[in-house]
CHARMM-style PDB file with segment names, atoms N, HN, CA, C and O in Angstrom:
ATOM      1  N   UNK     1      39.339 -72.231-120.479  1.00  0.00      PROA
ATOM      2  CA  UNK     1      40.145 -71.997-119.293  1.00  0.00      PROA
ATOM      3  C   UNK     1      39.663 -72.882-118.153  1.00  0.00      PROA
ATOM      4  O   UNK     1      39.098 -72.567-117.106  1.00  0.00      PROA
ATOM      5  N   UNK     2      39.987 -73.932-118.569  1.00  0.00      PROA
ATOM      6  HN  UNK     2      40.447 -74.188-119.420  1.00  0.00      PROA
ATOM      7  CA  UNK     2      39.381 -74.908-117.502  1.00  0.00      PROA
ATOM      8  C   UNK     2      40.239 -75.107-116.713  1.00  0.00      PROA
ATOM      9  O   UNK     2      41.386 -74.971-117.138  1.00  0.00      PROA
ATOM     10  N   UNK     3      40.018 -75.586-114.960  1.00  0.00      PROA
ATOM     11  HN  UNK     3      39.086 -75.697-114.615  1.00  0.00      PROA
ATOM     12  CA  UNK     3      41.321 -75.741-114.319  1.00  0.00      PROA
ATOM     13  C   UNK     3      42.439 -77.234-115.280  1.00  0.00      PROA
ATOM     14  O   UNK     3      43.606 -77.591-115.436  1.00  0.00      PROA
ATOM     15  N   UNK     4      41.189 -77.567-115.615  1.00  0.00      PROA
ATOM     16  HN  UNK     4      40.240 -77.277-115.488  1.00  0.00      PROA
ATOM     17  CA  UNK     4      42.568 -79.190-116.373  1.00  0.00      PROA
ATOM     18  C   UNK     4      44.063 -78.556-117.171  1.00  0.00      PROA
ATOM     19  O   UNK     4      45.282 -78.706-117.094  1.00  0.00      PROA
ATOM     20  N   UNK     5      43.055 -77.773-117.953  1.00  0.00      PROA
ATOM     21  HN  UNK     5      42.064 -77.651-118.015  1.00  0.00      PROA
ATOM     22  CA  UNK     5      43.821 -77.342-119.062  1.00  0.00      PROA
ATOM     23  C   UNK     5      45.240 -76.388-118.697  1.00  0.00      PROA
ATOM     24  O   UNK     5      46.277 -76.241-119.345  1.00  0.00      PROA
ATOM     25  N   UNK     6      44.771 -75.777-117.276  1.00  0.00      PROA
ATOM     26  HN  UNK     6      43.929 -75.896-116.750  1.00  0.00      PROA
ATOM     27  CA  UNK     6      45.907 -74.883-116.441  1.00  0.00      PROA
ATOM     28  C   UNK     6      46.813 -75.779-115.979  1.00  0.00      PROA
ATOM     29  O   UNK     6      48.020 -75.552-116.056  1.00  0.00      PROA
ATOM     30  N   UNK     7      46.244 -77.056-115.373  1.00  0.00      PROA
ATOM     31  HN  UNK     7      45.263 -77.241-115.311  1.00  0.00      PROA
ATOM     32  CA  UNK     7      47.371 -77.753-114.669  1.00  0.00      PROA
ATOM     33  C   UNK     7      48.399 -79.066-115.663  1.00  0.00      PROA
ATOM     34  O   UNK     7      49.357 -79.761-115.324  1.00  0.00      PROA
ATOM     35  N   UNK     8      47.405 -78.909-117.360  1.00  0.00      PROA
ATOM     36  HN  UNK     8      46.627 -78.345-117.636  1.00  0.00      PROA
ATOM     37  CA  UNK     8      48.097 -79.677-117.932  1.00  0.00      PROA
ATOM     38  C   UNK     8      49.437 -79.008-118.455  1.00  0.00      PROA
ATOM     39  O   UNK     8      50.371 -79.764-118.722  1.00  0.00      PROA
ATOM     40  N   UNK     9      49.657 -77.078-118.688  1.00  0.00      PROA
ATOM     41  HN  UNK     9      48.898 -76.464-118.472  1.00  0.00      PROA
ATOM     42  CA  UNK     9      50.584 -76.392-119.286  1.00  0.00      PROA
ATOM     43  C   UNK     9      51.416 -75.968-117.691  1.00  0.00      PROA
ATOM     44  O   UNK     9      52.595 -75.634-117.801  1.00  0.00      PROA
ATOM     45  N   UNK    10      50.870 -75.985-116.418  1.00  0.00      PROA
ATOM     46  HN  UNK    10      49.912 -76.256-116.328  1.00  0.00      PROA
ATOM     47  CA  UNK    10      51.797 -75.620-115.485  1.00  0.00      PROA
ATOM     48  C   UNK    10      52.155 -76.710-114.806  1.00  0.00      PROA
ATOM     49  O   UNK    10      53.338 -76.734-114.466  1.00  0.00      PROA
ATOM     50  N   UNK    11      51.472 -77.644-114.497  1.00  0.00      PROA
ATOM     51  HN  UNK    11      50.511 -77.624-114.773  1.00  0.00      PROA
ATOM     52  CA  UNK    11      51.907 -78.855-113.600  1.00  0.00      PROA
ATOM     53  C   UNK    11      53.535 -79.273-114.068  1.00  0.00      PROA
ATOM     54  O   UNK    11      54.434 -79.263-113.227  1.00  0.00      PROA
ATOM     55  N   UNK    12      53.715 -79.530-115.090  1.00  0.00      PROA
ATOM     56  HN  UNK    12      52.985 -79.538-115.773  1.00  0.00      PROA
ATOM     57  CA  UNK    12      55.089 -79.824-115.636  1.00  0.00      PROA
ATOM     58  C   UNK    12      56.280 -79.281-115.017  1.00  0.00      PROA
ATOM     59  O   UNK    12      57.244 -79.785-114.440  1.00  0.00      PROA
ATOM     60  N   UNK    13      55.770 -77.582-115.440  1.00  0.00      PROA
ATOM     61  HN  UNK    13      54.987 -77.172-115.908  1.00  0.00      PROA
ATOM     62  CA  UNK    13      57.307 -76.583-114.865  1.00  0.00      PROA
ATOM     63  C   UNK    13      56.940 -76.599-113.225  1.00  0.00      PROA
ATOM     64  O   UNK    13      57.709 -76.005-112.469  1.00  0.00      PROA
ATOM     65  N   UNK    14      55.944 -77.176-112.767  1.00  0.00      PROA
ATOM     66  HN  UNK    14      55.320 -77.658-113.381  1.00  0.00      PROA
ATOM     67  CA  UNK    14      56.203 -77.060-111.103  1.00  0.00      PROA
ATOM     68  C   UNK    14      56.626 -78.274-110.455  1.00  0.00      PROA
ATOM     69  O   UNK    14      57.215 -78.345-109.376  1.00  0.00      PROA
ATOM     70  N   UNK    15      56.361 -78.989-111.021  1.00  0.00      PROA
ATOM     71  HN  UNK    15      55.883 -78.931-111.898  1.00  0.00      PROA
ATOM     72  CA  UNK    15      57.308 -80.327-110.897  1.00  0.00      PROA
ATOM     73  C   UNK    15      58.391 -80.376-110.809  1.00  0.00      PROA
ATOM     74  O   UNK    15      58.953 -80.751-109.780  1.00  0.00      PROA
ATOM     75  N   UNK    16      59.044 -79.978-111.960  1.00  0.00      PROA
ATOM     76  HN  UNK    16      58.587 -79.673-112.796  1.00  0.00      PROA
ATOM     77  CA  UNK    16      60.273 -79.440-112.491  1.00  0.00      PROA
ATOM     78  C   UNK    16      61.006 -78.706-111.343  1.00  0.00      PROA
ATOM     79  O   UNK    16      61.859 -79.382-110.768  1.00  0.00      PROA
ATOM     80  N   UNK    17      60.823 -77.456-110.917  1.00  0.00      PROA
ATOM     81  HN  UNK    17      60.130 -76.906-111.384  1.00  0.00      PROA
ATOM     82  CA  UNK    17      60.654 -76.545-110.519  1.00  0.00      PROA
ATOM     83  C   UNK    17      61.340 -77.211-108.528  1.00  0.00      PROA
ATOM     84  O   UNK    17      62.349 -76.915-107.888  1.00  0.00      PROA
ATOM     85  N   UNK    18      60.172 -78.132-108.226  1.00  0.00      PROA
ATOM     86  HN  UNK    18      59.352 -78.372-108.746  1.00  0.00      PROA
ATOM     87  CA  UNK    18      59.828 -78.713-106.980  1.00  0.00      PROA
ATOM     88  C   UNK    18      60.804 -80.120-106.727  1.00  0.00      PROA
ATOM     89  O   UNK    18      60.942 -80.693-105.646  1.00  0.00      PROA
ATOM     90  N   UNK    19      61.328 -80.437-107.813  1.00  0.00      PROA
ATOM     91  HN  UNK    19      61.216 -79.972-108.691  1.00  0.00      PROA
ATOM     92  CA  UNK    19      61.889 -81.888-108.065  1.00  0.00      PROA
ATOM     93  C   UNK    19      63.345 -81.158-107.684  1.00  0.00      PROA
ATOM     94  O   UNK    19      63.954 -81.592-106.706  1.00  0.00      PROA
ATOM     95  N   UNK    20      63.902 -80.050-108.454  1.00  0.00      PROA
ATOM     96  HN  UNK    20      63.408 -79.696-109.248  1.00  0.00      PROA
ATOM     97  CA  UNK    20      65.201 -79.446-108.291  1.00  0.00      PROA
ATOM     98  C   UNK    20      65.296 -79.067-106.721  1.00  0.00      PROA
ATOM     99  O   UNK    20      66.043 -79.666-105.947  1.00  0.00      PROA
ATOM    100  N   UNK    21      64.469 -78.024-106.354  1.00  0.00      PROA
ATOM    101  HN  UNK    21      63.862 -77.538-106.983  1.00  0.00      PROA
ATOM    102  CA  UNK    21      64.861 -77.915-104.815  1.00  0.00      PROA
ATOM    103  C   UNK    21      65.033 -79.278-104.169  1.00  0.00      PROA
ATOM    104  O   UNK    21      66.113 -79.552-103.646  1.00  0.00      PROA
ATOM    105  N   UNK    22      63.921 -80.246-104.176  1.00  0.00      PROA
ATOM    106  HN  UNK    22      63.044 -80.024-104.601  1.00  0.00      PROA
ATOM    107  CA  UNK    22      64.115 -81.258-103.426  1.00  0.00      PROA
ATOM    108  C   UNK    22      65.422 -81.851-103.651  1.00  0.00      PROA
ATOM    109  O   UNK    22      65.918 -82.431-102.685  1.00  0.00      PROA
ATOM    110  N   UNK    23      65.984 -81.823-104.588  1.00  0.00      PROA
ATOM    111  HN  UNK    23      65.581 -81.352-105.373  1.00  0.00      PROA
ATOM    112  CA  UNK    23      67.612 -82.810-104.863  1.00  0.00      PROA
ATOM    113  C   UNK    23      68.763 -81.499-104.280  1.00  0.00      PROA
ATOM    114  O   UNK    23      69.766 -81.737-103.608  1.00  0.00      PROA
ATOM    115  N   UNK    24      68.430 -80.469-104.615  1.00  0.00      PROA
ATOM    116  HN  UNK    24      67.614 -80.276-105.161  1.00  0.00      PROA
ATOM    117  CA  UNK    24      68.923 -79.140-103.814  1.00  0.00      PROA
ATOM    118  C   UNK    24      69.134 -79.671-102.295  1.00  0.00      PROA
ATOM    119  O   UNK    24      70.194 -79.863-101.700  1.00  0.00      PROA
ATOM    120  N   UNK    25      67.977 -79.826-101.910  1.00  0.00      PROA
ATOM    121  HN  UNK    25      67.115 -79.670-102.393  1.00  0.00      PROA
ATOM    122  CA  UNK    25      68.034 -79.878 -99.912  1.00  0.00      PROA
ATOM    123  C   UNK    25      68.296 -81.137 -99.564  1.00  0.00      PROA
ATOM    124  O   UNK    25      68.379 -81.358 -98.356  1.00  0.00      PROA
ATOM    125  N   UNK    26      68.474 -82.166-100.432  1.00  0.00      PROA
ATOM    126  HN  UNK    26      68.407 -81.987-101.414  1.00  0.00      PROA
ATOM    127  CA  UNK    26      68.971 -83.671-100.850  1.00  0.00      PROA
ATOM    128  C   UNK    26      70.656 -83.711-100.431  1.00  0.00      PROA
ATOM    129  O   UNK    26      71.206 -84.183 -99.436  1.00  0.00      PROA
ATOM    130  N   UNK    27      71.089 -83.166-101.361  1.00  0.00      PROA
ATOM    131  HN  UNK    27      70.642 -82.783-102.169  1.00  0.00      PROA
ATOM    132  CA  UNK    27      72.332 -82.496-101.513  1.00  0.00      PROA
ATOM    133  C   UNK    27      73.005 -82.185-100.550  1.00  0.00      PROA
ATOM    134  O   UNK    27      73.729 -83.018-100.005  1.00  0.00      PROA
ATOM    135  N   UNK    28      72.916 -80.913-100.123  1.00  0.00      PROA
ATOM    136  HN  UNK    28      72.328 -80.236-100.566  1.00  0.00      PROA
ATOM    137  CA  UNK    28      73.367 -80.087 -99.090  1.00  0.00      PROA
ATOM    138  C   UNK    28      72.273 -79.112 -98.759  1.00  0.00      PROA
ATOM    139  O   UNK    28      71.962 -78.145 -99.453  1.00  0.00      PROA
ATOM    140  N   UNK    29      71.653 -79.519 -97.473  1.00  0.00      PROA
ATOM    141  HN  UNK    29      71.906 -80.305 -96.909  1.00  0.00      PROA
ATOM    142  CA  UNK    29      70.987 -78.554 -96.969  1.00  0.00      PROA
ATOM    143  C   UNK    29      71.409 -77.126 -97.103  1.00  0.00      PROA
ATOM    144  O   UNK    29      72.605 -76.889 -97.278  1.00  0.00      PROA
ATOM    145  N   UNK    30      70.668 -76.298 -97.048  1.00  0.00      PROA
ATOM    146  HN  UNK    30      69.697 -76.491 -96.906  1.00  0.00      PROA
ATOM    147  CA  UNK    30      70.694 -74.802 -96.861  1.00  0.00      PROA
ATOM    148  C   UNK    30      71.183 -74.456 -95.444  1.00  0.00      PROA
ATOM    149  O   UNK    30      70.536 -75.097 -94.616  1.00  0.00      PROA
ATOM    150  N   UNK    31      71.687 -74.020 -95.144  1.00  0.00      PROA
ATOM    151  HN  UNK    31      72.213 -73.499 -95.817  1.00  0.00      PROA
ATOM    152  CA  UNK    31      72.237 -73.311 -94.012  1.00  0.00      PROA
ATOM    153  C   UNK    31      70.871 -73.077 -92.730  1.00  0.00      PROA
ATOM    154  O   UNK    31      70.644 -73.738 -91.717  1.00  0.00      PROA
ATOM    155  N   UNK    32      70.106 -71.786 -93.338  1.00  0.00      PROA
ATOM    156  HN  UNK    32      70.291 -71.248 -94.161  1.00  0.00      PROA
ATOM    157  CA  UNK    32      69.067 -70.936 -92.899  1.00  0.00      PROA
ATOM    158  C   UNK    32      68.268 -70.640 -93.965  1.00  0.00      PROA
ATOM    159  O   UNK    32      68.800 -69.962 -94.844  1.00  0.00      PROA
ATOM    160  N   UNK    33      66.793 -71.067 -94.169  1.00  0.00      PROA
ATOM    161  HN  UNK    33      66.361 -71.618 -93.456  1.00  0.00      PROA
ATOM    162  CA  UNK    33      66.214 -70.425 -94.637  1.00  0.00      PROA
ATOM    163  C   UNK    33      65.265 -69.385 -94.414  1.00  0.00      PROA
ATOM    164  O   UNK    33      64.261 -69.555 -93.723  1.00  0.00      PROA
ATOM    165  N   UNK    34      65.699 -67.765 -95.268  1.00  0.00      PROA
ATOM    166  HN  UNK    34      66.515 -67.626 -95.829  1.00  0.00      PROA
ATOM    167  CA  UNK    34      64.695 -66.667 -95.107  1.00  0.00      PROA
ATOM    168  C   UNK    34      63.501 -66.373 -95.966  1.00  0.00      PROA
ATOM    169  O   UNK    34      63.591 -66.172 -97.177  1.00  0.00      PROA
ATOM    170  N   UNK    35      62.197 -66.356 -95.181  1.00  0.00      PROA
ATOM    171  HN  UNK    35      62.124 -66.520 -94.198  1.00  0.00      PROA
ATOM    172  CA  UNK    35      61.016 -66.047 -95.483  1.00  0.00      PROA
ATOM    173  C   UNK    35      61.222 -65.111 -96.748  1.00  0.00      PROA
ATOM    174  O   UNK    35      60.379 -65.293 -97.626  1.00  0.00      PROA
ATOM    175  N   UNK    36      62.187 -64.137 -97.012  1.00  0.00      PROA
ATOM    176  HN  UNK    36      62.872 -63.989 -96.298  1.00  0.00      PROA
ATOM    177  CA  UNK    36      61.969 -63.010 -97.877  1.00  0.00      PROA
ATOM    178  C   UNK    36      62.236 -64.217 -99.332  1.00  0.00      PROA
ATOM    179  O   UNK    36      61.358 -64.532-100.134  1.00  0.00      PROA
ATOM    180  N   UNK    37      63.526 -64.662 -99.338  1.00  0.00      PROA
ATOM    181  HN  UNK    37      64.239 -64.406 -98.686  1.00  0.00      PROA
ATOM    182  CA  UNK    37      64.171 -65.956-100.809  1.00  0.00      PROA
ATOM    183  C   UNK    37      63.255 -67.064-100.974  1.00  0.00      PROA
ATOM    184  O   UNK    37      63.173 -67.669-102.043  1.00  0.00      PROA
ATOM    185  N   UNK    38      62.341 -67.446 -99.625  1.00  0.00      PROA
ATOM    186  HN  UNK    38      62.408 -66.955 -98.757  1.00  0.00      PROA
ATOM    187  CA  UNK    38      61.327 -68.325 -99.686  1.00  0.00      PROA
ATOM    188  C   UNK    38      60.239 -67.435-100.576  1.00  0.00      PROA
ATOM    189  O   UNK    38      59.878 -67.809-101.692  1.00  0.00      PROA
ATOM    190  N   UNK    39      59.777 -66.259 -99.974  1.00  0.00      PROA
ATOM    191  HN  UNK    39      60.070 -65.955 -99.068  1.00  0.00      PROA
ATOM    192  CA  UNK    39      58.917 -65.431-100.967  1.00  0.00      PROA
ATOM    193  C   UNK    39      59.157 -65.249-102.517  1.00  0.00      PROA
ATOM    194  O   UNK    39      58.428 -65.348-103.504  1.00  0.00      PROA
ATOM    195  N   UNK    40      60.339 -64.975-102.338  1.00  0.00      PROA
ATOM    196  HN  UNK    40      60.932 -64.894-101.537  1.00  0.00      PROA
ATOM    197  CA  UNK    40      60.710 -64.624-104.348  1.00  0.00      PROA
ATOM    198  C   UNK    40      60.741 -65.748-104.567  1.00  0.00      PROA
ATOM    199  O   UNK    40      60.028 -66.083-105.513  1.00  0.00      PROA
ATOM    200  N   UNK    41      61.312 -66.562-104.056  1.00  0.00      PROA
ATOM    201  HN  UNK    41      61.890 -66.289-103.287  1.00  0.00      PROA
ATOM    202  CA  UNK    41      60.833 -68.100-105.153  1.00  0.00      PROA
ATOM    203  C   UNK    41      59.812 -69.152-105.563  1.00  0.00      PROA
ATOM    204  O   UNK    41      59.764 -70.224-106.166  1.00  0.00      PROA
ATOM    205  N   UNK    42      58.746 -67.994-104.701  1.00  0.00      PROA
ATOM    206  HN  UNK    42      58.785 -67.123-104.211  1.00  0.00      PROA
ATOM    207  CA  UNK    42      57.621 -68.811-104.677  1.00  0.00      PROA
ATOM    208  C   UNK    42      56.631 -67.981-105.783  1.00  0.00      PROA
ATOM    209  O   UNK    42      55.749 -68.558-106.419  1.00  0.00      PROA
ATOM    210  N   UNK    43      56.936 -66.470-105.910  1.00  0.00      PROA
ATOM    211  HN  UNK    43      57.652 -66.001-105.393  1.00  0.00      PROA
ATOM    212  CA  UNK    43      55.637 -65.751-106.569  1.00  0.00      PROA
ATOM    213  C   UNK    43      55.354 -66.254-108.097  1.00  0.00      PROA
ATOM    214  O   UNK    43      54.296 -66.499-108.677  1.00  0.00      PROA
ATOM    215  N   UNK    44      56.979 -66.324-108.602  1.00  0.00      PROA
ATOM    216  HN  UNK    44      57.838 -66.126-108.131  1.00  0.00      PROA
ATOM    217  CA  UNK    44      56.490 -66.683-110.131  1.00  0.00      PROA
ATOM    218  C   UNK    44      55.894 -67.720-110.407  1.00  0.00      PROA
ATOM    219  O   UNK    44      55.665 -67.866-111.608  1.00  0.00      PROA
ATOM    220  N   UNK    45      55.468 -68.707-109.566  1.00  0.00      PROA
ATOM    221  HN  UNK    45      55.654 -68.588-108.591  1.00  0.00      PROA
ATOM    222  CA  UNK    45      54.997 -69.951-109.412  1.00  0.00      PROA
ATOM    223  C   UNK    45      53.209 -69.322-109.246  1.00  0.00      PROA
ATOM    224  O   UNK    45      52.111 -69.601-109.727  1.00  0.00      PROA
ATOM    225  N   UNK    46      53.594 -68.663-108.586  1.00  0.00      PROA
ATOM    226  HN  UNK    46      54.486 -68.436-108.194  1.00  0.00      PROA
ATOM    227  CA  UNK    46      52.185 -68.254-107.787  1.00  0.00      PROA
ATOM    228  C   UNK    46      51.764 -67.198-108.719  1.00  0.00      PROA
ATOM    229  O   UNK    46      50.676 -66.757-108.349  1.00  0.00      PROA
ATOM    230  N   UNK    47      52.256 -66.537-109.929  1.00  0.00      PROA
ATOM    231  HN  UNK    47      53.140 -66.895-110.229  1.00  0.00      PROA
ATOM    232  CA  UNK    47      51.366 -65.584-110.623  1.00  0.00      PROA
ATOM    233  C   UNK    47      50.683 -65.972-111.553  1.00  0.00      PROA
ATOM    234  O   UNK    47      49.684 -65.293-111.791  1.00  0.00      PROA
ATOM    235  N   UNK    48      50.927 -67.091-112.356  1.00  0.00      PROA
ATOM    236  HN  UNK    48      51.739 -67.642-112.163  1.00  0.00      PROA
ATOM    237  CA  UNK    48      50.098 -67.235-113.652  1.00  0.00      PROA
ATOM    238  C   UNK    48      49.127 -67.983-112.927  1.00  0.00      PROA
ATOM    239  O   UNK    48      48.436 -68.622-113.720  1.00  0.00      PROA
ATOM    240  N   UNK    49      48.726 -68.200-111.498  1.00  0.00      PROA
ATOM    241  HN  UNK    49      49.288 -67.681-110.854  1.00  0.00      PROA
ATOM    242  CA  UNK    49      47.647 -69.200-110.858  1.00  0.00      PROA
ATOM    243  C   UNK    49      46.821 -68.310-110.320  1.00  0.00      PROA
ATOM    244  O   UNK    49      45.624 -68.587-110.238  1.00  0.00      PROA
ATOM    245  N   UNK    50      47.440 -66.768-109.739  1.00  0.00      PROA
ATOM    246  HN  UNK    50      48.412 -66.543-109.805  1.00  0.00      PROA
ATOM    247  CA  UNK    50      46.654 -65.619-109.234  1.00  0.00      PROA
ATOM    248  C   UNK    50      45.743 -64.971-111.078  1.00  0.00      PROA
ATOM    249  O   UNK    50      44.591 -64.775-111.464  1.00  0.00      PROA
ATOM    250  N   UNK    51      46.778 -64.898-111.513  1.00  0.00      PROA
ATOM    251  HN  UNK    51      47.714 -65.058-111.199  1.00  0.00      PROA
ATOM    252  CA  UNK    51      46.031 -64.384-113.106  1.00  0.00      PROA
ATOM    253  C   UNK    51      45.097 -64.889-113.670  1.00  0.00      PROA
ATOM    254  O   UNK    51      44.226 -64.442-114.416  1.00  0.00      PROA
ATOM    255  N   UNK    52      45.424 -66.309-113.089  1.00  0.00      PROA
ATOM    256  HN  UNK    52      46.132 -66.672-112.483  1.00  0.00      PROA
ATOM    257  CA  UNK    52      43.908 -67.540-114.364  1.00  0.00      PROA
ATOM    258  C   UNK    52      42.663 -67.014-113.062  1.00  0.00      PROA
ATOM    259  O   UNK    52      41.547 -66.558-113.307  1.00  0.00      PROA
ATOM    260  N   UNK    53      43.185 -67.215-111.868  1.00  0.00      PROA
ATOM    261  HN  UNK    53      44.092 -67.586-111.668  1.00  0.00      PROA
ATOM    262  CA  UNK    53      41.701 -67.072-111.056  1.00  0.00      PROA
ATOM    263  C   UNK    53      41.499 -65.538-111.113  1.00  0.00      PROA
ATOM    264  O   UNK    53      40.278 -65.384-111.084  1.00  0.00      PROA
ATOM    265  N   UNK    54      42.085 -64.364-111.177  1.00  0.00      PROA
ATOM    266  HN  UNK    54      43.077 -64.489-111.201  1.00  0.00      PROA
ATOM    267  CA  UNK    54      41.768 -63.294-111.232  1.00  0.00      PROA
ATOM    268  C   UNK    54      40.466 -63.266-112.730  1.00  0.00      PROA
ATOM    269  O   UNK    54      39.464 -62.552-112.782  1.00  0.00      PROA
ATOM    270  N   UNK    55      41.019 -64.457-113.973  1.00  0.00      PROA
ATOM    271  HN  UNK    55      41.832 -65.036-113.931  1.00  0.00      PROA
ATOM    272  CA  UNK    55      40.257 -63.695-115.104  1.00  0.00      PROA
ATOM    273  C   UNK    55      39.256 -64.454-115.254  1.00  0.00      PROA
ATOM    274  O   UNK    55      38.368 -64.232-116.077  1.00  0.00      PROA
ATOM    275  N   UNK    56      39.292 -65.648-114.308  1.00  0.00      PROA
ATOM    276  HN  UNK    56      40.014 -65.828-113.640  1.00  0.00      PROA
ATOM    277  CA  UNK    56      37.912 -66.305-113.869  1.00  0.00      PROA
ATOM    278  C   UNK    56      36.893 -65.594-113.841  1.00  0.00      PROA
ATOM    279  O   UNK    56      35.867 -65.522-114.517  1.00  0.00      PROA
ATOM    280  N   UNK    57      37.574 -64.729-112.395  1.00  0.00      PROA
ATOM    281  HN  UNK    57      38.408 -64.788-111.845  1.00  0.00      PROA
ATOM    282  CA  UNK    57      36.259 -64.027-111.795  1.00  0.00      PROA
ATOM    283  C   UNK    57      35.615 -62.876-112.620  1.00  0.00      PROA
ATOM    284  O   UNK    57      34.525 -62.334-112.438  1.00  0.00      PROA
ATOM    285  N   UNK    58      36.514 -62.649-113.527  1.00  0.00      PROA
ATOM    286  HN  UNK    58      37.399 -63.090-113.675  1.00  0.00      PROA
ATOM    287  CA  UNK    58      36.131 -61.167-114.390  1.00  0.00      PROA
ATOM    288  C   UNK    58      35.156 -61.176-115.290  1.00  0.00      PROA
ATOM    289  O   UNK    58      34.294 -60.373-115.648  1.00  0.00      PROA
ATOM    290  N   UNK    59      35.674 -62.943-115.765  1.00  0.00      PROA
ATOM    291  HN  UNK    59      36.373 -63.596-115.474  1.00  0.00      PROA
ATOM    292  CA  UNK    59      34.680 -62.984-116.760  1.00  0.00      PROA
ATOM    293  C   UNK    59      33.216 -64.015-116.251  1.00  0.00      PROA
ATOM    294  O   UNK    59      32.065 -63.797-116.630  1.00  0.00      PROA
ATOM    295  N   UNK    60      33.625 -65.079-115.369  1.00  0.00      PROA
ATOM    296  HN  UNK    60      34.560 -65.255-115.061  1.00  0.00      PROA
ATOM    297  CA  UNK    60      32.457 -65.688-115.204  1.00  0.00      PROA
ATOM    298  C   UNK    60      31.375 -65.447-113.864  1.00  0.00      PROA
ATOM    299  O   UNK    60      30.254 -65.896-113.622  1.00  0.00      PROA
ATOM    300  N   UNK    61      32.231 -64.575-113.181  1.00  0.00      PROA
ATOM    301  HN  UNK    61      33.141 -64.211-113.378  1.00  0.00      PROA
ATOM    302  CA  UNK    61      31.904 -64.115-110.858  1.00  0.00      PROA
ATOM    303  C   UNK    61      32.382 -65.086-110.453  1.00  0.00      PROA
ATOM    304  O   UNK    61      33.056 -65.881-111.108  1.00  0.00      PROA
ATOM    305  N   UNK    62      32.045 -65.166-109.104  1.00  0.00      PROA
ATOM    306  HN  UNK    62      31.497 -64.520-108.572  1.00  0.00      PROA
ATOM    307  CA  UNK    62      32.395 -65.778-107.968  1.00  0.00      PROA
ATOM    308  C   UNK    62      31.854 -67.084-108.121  1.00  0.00      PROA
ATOM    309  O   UNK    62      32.391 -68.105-107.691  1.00  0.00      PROA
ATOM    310  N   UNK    63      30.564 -67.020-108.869  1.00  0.00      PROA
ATOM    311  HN  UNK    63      30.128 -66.191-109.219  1.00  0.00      PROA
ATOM    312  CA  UNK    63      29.286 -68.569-108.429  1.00  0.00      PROA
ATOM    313  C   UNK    63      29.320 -69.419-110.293  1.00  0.00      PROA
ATOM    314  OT1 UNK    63      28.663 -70.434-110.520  1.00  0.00      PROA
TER     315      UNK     63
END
């Protein structure tokens, strides 16, 4: 569980992921954006990165 090995199986789909909005707001801007649609579209991005460092710490600590 090395960080390489995390960013070689997620880097892809966040690219992916980051490449679409950008041609999205490319496109046609959004009107207004709300903090709450900014939140949900950000967590699933943000959980398998909270999970790898959560099982970091479980198994190896902090140091």
């Amino acid at each position: 569980t090395r960080p390489g090995h995390f960013l070689m199986v997620w880097l892809p789909l966040a690219w992916l992921g980051l490449s679409l909005i950008v041609a999205r707001i490319l496109v046609r801007p959004w009107p207004r954006l709300r903090f709450s649609t900014l939140a949900l579209s950000v967590l699933p991005w943000l959980a398998p990165l909270a999970i790898w460092g959560f099982l970091i710490l479980v198994t190896r600590g902090p140091g």
